[in-house]
C-alpha positions, -999 to 999 in steps of 0.1 A, spaced: 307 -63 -723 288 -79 -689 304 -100 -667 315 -133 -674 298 -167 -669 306 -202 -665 337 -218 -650 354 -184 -661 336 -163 -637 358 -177 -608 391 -173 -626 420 -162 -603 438 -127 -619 472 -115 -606 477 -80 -623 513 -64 -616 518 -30 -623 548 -9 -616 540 28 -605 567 41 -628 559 30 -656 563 62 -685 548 35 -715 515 23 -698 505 45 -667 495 32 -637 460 51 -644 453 26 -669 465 -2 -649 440 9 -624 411 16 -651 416 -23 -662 417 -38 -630 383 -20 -618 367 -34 -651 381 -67 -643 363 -65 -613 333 -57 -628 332 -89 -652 340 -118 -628 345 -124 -592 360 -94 -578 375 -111 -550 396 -132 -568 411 -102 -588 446 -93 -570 462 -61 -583 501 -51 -572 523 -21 -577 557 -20 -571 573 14 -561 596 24 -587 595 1 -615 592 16 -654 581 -7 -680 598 -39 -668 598 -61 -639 617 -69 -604 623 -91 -582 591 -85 -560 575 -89 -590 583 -120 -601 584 -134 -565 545 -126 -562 542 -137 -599 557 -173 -582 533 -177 -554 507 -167 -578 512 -200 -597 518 -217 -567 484 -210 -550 464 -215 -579 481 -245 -604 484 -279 -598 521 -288 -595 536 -303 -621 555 -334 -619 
């Protein structure tokens, strides 16, 4: 597929990938991210490993995950 248009195009995308991870490699983590790029705004396309991690998540993680939402949803009351 092309890259996407509309509001979409500028859609914020925090992909977390840890470099251990023996179920999805981190090749393929990589392979998604560049075609993310390649369909909306690449800038806004944020991609993390974390050292160590397997098919799970960590603190780091979910820290990043955290300011993620922060940055980019209205708070809710």
């Amino acid at each position: 597929q092309g890259p996407i248009t509309g509001v979409n195009k500028d859609i914020a995308v925090l992909q977390c990938h840890g470099d251990c991870d023996p179920l999805v490699p981190l090749m393929f983590g990589s392979l998604t991210v560049e075609k993310l790029k390649s369909m909306i705004n690449p800038a806004n396309v944020t991609f993390r490993t974390y050292s160590g991690m397997m098919h799970s998540s960590c603190i780091e993680e979910m820290m990043d995950i955290k300011q993620f939402i922060d940055k980019h949803l209205p708070p809710v009351d």
